[in-house]
N, CA, C and O atoms as a GROMACS GRO file, in nm:
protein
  428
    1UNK      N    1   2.200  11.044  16.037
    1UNK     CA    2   2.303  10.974  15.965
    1UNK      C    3   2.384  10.892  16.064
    1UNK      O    4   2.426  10.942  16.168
    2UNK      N    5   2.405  10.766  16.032
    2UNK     CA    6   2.474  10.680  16.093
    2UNK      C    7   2.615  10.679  16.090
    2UNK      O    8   2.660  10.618  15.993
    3UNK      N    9   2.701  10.729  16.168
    3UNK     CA   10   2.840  10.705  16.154
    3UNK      C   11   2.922  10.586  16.233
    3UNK      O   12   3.032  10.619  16.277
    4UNK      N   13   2.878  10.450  16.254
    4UNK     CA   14   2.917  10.373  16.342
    4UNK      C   15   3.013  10.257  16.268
    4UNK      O   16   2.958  10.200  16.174
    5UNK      N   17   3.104  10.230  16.289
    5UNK     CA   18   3.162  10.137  16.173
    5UNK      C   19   3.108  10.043  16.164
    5UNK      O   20   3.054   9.997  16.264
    6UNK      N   21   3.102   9.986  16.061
    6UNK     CA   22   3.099   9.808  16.039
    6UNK      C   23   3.148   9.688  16.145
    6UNK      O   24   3.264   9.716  16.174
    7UNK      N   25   3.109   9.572  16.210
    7UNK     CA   26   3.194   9.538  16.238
    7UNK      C   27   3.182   9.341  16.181
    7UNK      O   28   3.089   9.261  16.195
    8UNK      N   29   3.278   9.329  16.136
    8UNK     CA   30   3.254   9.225  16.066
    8UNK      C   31   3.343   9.119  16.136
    8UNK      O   32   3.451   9.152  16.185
    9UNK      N   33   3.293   8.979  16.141
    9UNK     CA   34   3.291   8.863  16.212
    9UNK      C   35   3.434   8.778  16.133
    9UNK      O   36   3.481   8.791  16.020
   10UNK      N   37   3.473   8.690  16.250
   10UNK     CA   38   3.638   8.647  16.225
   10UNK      C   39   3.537   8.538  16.126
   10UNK      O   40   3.537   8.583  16.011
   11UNK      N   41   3.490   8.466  16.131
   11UNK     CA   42   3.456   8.389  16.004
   11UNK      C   43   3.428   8.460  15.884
   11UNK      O   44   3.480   8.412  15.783
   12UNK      N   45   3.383   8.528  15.874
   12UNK     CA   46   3.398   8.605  15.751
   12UNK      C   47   3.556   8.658  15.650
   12UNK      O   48   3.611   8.645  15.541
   13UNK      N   49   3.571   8.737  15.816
   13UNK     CA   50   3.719   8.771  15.737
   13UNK      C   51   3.817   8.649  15.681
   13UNK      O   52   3.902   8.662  15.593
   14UNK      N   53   3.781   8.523  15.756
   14UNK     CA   54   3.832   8.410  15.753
   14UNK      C   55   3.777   8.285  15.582
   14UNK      O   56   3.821   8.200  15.505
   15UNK      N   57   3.700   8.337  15.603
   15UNK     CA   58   3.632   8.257  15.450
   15UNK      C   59   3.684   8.348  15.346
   15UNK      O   60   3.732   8.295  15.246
   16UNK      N   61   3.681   8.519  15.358
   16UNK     CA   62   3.704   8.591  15.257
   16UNK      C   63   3.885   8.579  15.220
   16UNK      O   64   3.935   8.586  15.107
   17UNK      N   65   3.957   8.560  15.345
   17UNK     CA   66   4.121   8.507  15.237
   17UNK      C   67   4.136   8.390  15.243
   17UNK      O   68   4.238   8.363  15.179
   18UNK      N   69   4.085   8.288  15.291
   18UNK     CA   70   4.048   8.177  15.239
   18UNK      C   71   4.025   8.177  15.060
   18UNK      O   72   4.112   8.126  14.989
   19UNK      N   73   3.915   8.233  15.008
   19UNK     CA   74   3.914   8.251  14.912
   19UNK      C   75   3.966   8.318  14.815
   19UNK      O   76   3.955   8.280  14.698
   20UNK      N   77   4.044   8.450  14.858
   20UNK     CA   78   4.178   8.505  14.778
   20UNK      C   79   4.285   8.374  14.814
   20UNK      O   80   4.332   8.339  14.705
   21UNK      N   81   4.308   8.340  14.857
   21UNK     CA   82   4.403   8.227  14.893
   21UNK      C   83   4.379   8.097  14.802
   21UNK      O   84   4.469   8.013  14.794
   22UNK      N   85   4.298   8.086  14.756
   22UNK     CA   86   4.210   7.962  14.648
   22UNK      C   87   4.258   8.015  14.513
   22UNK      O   88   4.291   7.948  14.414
   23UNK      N   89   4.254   8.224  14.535
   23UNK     CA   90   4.295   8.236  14.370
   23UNK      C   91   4.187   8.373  14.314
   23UNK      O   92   4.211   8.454  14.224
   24UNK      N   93   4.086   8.366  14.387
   24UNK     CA   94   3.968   8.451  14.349
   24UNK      C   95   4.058   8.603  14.359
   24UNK      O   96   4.152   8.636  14.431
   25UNK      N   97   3.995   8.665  14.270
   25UNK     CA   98   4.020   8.799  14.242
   25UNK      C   99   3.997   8.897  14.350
   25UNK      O  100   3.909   8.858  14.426
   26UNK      N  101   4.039   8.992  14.375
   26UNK     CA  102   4.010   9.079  14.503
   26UNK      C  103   3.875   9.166  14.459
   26UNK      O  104   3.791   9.210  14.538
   27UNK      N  105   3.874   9.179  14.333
   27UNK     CA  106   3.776   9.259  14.346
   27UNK      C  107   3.607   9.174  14.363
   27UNK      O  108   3.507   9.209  14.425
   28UNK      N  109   3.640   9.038  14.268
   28UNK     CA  110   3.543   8.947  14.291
   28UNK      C  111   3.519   8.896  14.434
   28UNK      O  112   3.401   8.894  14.470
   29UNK      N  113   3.609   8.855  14.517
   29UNK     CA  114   3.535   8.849  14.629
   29UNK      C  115   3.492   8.945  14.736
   29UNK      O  116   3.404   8.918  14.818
   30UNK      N  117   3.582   9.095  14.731
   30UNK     CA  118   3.486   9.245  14.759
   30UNK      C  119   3.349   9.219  14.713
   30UNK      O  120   3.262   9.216  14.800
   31UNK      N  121   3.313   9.197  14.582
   31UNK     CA  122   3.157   9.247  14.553
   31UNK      C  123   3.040   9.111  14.567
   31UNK      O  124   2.919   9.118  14.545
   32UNK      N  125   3.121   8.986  14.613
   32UNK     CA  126   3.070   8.853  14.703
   32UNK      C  127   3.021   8.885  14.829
   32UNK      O  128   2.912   8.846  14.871
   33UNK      N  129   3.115   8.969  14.902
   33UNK     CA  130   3.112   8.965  15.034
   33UNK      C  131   3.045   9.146  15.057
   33UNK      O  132   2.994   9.184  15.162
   34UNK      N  133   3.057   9.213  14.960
   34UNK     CA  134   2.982   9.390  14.987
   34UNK      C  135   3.107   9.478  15.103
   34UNK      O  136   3.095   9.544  15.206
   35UNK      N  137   3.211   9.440  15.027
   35UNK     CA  138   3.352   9.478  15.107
   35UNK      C  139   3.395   9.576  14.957
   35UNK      O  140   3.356   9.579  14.840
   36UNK      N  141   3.510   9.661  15.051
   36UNK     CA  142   3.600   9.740  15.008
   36UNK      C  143   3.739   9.679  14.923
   36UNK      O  144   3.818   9.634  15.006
   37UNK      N  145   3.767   9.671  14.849
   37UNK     CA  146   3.874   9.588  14.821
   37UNK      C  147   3.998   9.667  14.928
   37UNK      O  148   4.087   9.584  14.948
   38UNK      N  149   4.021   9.764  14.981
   38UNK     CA  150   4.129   9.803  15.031
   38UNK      C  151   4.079   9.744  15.119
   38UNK      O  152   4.172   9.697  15.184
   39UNK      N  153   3.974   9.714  15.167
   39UNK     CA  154   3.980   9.667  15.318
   39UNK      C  155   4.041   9.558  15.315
   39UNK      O  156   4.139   9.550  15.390
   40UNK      N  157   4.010   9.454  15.238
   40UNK     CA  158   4.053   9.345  15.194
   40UNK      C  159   4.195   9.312  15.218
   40UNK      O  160   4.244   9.229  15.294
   41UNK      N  161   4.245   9.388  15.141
   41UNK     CA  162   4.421   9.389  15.104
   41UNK      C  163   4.436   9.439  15.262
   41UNK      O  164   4.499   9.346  15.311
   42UNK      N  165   4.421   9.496  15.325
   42UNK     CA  166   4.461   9.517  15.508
   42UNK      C  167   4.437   9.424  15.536
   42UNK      O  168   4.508   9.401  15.633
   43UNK      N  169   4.358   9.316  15.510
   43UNK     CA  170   4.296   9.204  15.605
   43UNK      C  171   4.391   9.109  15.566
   43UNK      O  172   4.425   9.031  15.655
   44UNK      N  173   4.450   9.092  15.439
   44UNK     CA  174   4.533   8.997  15.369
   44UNK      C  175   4.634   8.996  15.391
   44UNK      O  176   4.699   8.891  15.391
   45UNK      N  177   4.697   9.144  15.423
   45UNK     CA  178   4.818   9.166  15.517
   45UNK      C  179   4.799   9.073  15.656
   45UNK      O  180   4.857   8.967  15.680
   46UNK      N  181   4.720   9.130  15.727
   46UNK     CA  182   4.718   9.072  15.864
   46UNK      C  183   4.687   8.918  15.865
   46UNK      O  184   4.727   8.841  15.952
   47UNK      N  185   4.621   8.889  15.771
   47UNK     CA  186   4.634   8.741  15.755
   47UNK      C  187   4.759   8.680  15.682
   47UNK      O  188   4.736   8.564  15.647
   48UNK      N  189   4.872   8.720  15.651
   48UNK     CA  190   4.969   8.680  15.572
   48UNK      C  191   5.060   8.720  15.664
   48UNK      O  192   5.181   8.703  15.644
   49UNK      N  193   5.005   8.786  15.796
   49UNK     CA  194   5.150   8.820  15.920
   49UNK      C  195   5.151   8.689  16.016
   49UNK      O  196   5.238   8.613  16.060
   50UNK      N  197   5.006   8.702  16.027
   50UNK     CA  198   4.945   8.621  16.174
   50UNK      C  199   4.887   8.456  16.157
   50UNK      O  200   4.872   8.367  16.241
   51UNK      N  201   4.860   8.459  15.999
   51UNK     CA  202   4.793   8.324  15.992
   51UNK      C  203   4.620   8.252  16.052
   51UNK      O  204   4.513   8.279  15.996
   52UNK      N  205   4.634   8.175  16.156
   52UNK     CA  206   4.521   8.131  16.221
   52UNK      C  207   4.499   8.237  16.291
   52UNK      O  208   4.389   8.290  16.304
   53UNK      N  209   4.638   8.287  16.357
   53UNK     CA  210   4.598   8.388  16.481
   53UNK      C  211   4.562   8.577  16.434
   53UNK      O  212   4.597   8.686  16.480
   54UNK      N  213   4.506   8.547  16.359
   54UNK     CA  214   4.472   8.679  16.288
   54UNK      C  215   4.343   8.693  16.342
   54UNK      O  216   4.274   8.605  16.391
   55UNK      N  217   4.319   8.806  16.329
   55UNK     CA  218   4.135   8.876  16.356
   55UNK      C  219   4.088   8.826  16.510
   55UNK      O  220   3.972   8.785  16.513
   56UNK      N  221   4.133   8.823  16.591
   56UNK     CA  222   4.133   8.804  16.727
   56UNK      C  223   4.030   8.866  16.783
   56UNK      O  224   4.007   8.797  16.882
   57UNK      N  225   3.971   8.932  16.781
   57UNK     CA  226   3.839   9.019  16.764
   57UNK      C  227   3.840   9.120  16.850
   57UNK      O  228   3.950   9.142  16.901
   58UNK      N  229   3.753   9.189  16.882
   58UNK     CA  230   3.741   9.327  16.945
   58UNK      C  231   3.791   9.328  17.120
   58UNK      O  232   3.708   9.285  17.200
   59UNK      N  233   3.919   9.373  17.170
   59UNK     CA  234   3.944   9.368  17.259
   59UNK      C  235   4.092   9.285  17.307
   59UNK      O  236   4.169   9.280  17.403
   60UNK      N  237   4.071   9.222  17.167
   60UNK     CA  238   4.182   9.075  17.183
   60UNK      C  239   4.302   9.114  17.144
   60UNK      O  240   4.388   9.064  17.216
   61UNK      N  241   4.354   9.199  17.042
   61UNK     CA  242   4.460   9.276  16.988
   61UNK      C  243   4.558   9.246  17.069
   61UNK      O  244   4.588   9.326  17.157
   62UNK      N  245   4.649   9.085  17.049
   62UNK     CA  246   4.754   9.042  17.023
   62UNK      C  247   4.784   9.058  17.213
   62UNK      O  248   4.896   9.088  17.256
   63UNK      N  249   4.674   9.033  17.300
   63UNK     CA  250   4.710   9.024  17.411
   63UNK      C  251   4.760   8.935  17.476
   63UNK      O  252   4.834   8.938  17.575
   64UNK      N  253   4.679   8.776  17.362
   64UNK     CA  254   4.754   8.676  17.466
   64UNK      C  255   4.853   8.601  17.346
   64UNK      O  256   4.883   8.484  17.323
   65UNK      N  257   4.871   8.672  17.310
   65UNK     CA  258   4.996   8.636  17.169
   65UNK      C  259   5.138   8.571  17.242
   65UNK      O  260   5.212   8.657  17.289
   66UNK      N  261   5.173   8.458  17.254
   66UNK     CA  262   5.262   8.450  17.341
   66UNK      C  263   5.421   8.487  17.311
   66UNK      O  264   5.513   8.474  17.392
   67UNK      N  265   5.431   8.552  17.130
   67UNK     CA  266   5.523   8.653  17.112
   67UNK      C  267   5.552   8.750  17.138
   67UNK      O  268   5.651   8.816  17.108
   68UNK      N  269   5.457   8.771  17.203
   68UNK     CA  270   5.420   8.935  17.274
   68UNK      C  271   5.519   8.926  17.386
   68UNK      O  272   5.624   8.990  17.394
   69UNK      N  273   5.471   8.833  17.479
   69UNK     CA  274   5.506   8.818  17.614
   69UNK      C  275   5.595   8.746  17.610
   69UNK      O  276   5.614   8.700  17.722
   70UNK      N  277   5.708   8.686  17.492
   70UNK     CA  278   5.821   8.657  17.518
   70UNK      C  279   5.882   8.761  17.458
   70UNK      O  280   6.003   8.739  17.463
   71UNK      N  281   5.848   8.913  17.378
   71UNK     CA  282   5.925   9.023  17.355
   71UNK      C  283   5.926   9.090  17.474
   71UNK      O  284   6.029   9.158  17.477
   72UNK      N  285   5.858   9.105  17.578
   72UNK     CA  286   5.895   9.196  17.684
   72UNK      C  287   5.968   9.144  17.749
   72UNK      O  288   6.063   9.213  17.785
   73UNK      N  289   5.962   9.006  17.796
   73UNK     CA  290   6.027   8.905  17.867
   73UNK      C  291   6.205   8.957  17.788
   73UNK      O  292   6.308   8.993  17.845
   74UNK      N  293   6.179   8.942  17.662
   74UNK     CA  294   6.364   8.958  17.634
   74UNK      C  295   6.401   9.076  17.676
   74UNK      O  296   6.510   9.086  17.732
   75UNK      N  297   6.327   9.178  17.659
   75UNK     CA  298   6.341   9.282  17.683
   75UNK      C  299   6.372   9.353  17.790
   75UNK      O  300   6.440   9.455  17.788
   76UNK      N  301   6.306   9.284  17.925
   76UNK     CA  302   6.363   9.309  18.070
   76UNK      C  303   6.472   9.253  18.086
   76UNK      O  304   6.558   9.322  18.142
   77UNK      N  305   6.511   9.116  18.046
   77UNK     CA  306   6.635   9.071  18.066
   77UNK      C  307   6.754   9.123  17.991
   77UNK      O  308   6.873   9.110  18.021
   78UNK      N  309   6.702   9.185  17.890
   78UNK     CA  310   6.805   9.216  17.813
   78UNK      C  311   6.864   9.359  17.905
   78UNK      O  312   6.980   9.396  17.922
   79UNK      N  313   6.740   9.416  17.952
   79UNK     CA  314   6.800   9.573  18.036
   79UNK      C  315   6.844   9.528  18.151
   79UNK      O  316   6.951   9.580  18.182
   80UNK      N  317   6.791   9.430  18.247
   80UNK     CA  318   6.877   9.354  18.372
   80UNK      C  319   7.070   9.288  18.332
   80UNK      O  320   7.159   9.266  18.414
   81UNK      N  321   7.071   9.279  18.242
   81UNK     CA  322   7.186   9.247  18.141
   81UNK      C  323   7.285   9.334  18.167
   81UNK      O  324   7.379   9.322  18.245
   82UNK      N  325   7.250   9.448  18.076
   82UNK     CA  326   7.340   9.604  18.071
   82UNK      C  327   7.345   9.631  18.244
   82UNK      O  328   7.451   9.638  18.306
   83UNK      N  329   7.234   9.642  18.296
   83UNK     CA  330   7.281   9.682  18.425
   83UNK      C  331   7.353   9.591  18.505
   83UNK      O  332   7.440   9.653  18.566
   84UNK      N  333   7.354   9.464  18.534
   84UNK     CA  334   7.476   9.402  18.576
   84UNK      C  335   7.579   9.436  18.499
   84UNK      O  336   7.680   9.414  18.566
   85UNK      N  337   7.610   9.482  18.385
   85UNK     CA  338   7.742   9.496  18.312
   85UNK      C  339   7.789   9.615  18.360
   85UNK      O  340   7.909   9.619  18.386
   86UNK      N  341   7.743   9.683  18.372
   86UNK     CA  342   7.775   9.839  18.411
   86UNK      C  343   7.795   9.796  18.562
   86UNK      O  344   7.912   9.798  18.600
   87UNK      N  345   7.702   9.760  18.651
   87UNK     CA  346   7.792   9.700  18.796
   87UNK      C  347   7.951   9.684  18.791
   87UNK      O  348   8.046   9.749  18.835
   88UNK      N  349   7.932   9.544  18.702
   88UNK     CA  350   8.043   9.503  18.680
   88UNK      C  351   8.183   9.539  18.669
   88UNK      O  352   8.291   9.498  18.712
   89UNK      N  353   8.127   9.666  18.567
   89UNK     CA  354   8.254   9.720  18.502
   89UNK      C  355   8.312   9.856  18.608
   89UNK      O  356   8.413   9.926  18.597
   90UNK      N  357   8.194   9.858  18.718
   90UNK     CA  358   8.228   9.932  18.814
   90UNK      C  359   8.326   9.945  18.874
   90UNK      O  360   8.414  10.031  18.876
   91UNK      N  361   8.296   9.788  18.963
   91UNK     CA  362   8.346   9.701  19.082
   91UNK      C  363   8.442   9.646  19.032
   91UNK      O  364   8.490   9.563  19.109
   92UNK      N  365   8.535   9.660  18.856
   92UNK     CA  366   8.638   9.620  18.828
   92UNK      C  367   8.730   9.740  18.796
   92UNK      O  368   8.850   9.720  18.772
   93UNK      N  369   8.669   9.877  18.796
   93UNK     CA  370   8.781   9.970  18.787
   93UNK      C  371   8.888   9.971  18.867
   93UNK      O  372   8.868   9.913  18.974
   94UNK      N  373   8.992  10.013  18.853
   94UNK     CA  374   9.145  10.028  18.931
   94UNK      C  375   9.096  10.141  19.030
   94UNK      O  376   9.028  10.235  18.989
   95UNK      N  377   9.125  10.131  19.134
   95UNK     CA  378   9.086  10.271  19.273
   95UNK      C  379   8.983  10.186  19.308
   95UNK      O  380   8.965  10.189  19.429
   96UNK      N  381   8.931  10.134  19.268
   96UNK     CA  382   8.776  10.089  19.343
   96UNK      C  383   8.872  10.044  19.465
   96UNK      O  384   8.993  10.020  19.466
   97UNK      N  385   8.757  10.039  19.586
   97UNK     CA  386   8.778   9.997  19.697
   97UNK      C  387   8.815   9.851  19.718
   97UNK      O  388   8.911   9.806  19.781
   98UNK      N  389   8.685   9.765  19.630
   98UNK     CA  390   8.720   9.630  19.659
   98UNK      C  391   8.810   9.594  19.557
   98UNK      O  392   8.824   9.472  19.543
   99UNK      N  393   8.873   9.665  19.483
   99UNK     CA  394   9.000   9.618  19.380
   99UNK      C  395   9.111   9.630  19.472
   99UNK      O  396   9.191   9.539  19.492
  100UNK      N  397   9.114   9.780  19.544
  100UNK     CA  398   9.254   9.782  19.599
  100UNK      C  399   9.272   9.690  19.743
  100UNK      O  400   9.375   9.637  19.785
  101UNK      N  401   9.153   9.689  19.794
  101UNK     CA  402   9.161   9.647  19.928
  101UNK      C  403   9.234   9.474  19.901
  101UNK      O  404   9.324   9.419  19.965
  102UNK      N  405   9.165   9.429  19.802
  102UNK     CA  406   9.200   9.251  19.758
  102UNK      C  407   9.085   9.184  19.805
  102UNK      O  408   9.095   9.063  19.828
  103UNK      N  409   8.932   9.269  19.831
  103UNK     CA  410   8.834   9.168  19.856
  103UNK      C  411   8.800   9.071  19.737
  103UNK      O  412   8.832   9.094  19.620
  104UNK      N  413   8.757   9.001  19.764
  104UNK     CA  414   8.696   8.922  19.656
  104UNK      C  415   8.538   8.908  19.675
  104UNK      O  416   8.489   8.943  19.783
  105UNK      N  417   8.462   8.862  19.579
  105UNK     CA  418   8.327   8.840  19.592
  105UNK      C  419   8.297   8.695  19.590
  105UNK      O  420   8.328   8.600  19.518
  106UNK      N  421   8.232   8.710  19.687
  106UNK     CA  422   8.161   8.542  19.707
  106UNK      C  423   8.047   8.486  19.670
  106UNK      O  424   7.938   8.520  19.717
  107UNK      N  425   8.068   8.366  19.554
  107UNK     CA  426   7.921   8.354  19.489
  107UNK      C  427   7.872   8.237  19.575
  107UNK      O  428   7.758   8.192  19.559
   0.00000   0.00000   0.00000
């Protein structure tokens, strides 16, 4: 017995909501194409998130997505952020050294 999944081709998935997208019935183009209708409706999701950039194929999973890599990008800056603030709010407490002494910082 074969237990290996299916693996089905971005043109396909691509013609098949193409054609829910025209209007065709889910179940009519399931029994066009020898698909699951739930599979379908997952695929219609991901094509109704991603658009062109949907079904990227085996390996590709949103690596060179360049939303990707401007969410981490905010994301380090956003934590480089807090930690200068917390510096900040250090080196401005009352007792601090360079508060009482009268240094100043030089940019």
């Amino acid at each position: 017995m074969d237990l290996s999944r299916a693996a089905y081709s971005r043109d396909l998935k691509i013609a098949a909501m193409r054609a829910l997208d025209a209007g065709s019935a889910t179940g009519e183009i399931a029994r066009k194409y020898q698909l699951s209708p739930k599979l379908l409706e997952r695929w219609r999701g991901e094509w109704r998130a991603k658009g062109e950039l949907a079904f990227p194929g085996i390996g590709c999973r949103g690596a060179d997505l360049p939303a990707l890599d401007d969410a981490r990008r905010i994301a380090e800056l956003e934590r480089k952020i807090g930690q200068l603030t917390m510096e900040n709010d250090f080196l401005a407490r009352p007792g601090n050294l360079w508060v009482t002494c009268g240094f100043q910082r030089w940019d």
